[in-house]
N, C-alpha and C positions, 0 to 999 in steps of 0.2 A: 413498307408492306412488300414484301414479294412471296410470288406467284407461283408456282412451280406448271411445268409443261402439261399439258392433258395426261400424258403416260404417267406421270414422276409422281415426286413427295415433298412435304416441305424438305427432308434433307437431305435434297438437292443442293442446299444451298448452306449449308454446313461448312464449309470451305471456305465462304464471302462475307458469310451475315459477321464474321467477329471481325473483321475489317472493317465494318462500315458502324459498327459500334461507337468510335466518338466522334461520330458526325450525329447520333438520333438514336433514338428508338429502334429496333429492328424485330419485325413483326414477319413468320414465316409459317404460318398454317397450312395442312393438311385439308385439301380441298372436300369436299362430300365426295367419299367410295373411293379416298386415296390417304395411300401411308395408315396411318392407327384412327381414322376413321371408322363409322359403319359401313353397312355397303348397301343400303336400301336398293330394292327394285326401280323405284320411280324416282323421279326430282332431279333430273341433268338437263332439263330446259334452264337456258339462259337465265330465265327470270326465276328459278328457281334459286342459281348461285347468286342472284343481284340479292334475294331474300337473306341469305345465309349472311 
């Protein structure tokens, strides 16, 4: 699973993640209100992203 920075997008990591392809899975989502997400008003408490 990776993460991308507060600012970024998942592809951020566009570069990495086919490196790390045959080691696993490689899972790189677009946070809530980042990259081709929505961009809802509310929901950027912690415990909102633990939801997600």
């Amino acid at each position: 699973m990776l993460l991308h920075g507060l600012r970024d997008q998942a592809h951020e990591w566009d570069a990495i993640a086919p490196a790390l392809v045959p080691f696993g899975r490689v899972v790189a989502p677009d946070q809530r209100g980042h990259g081709g997400t929505g961009r809802p008003r509310t929901g950027y408490d912690p415990a909102d992203y633990a939801d997600d």
